[in-house]
C-alpha positions as CSV (number, residue, x, y, z in Angstrom):
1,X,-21.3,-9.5,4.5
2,X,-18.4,-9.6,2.2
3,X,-15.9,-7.3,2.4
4,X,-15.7,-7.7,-1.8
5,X,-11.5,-8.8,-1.2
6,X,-11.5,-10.1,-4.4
7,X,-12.0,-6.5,-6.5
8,X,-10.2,-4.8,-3.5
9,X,-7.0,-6.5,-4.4
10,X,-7.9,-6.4,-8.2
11,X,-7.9,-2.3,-7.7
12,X,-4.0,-2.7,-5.9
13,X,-2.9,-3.8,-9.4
14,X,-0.3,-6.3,-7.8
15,X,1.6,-7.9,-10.5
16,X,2.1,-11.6,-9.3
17,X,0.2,-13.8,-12.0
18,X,0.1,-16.4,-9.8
19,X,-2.4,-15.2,-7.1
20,X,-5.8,-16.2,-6.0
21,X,-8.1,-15.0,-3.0
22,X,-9.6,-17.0,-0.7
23,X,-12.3,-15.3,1.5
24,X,-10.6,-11.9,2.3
25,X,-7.3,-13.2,2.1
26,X,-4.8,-12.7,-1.0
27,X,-1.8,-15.2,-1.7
28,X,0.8,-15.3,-4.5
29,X,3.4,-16.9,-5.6
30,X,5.2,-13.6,-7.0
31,X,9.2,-16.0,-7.7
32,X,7.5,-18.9,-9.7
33,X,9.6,-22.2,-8.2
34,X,10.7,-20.2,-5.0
35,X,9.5,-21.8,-1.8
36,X,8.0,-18.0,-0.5
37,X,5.0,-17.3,-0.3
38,X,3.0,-13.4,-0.1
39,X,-0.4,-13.3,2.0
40,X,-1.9,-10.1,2.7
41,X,-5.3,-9.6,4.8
42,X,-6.9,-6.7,6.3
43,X,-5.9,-5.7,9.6
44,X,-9.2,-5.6,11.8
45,X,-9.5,-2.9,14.4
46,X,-10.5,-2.6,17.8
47,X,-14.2,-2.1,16.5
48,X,-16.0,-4.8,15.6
49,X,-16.0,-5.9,12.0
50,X,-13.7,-2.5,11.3
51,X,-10.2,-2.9,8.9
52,X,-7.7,-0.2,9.2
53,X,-5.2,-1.7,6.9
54,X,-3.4,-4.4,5.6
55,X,-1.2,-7.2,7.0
56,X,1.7,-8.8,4.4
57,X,3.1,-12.0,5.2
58,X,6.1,-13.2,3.6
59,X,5.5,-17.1,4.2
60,X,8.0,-20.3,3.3
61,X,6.9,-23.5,1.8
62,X,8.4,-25.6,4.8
63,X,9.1,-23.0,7.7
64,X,6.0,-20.5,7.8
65,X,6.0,-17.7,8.3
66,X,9.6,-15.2,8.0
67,X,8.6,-11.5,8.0
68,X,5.3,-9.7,8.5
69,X,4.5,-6.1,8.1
70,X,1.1,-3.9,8.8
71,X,0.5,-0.8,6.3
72,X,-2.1,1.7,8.1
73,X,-4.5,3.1,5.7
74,X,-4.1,6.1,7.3
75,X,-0.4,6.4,6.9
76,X,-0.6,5.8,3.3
77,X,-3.8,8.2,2.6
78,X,-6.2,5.7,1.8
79,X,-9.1,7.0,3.0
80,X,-7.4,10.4,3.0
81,X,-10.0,12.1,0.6
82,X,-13.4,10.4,1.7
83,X,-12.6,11.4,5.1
84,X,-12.3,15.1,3.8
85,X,-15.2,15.1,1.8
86,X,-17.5,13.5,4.7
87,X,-16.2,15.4,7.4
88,X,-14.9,12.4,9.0
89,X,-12.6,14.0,12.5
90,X,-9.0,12.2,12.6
91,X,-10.6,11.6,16.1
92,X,-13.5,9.3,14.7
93,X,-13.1,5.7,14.9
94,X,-14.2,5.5,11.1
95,X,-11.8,7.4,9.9
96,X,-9.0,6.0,7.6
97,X,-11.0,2.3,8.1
98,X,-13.7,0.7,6.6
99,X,-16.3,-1.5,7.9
100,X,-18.4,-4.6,6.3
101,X,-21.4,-2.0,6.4
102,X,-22.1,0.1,3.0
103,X,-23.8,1.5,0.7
104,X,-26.0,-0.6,-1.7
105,X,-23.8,-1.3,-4.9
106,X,-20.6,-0.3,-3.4
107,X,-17.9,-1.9,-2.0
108,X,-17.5,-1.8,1.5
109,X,-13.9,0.4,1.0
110,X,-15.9,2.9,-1.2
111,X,-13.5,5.8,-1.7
112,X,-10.1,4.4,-1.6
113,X,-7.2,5.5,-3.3
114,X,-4.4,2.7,-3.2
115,X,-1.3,4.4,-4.8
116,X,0.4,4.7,-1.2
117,X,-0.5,0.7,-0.3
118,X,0.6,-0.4,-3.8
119,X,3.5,1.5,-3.6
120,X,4.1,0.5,0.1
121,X,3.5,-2.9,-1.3
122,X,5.8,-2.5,-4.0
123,X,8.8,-1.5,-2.1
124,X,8.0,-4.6,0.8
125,X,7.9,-7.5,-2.2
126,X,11.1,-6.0,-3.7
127,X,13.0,-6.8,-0.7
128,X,11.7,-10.5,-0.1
129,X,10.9,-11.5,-3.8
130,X,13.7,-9.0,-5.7
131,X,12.7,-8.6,-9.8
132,X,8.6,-10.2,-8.7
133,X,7.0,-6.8,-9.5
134,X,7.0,-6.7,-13.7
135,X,5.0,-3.7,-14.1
136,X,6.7,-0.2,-13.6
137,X,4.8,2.7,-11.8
138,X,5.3,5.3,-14.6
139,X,4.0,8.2,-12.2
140,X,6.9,7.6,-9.6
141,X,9.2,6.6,-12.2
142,X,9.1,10.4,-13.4
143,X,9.5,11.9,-9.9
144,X,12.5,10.3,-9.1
145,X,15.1,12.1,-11.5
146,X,17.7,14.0,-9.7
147,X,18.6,17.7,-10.5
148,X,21.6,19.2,-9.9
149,X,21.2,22.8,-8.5
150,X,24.0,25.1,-9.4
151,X,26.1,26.5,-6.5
152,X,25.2,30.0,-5.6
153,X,27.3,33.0,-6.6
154,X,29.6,34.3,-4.2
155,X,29.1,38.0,-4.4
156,X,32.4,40.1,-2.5
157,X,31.7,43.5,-1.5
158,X,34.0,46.3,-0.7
159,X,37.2,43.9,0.0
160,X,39.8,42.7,-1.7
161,X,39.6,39.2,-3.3
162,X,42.1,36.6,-2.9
């Protein structure tokens, strides 16, 4: 059964125009002319035909593969909200995973919310392929400003000031 890799990627928003899938694998190109390469695939579990993440793979042309890195759905809240709604127990072996069963007319990752994967993905492609992500996350972009708190008013009681 597919695990539908092809709209599950599309819904990551990833900015490389040169990208294709190939079974439930994604690989771009995000530096056109550079000899890396990105390849992400879902991390399997220890259940059968289970995914409880994703795996990026920063790959060269001539020399493989250079740097790899897992992002847990769990540790970026994927499945953060299905799993409350269902009840799921952090104990559960479904919970933050998906399997190849679902759902008629749904994806087999039904529920997900990728803002902490694309922004996990985001800040591992800036590092390896530095000015590859074009499109701007205007929801982080606001949240980052820096405010200055004023100091706090020293109040002297009774004593003399010097």
């Amino acid at each position: 059964m597919s695990l539908q890799a092809r709209e599950f990627f599309a819904a990551l928003c990833l900015p490389f125009p040169d990208n294709t899938v190939v079974g439930n694998t994604y690989y771009a190109t995000p530096v056109p002319g550079a000899p890396l390469r990105l390849r992400i695939d879902f991390t399997k579990t220890i259940h059968a035909d289970t995914y409880g993440g994703l795996r990026l793979t920063v790959l060269h042309a001539d020399r493989g593969e250079i740097d790899a890195v897992a992002l847990s759905f769990i540790d970026h809240g994927t499945f953060h909200r299905r799993d409350e709604a269902n009840n799921t127990p952090a104990t559960s072996a479904r919970y933050g995973t998906f399997d190849k069963h679902h759902r008629p007319g749904q994806p087999p990752w039904e529920g997900a919310v990728t803002t902490g994967l694309r922004d996990a993905v985001e800040q591992y492609t800036a590092v390896w392929f530095p000015g590859a992500w074009t499109t701007p996350t205007p929801s982080r972009a606001a949240g980052r400003t820096a405010h200055q708190t004023p100091a706090p008013l020293t109040i002297h009681k009774g004593g003399r000031a010097r």
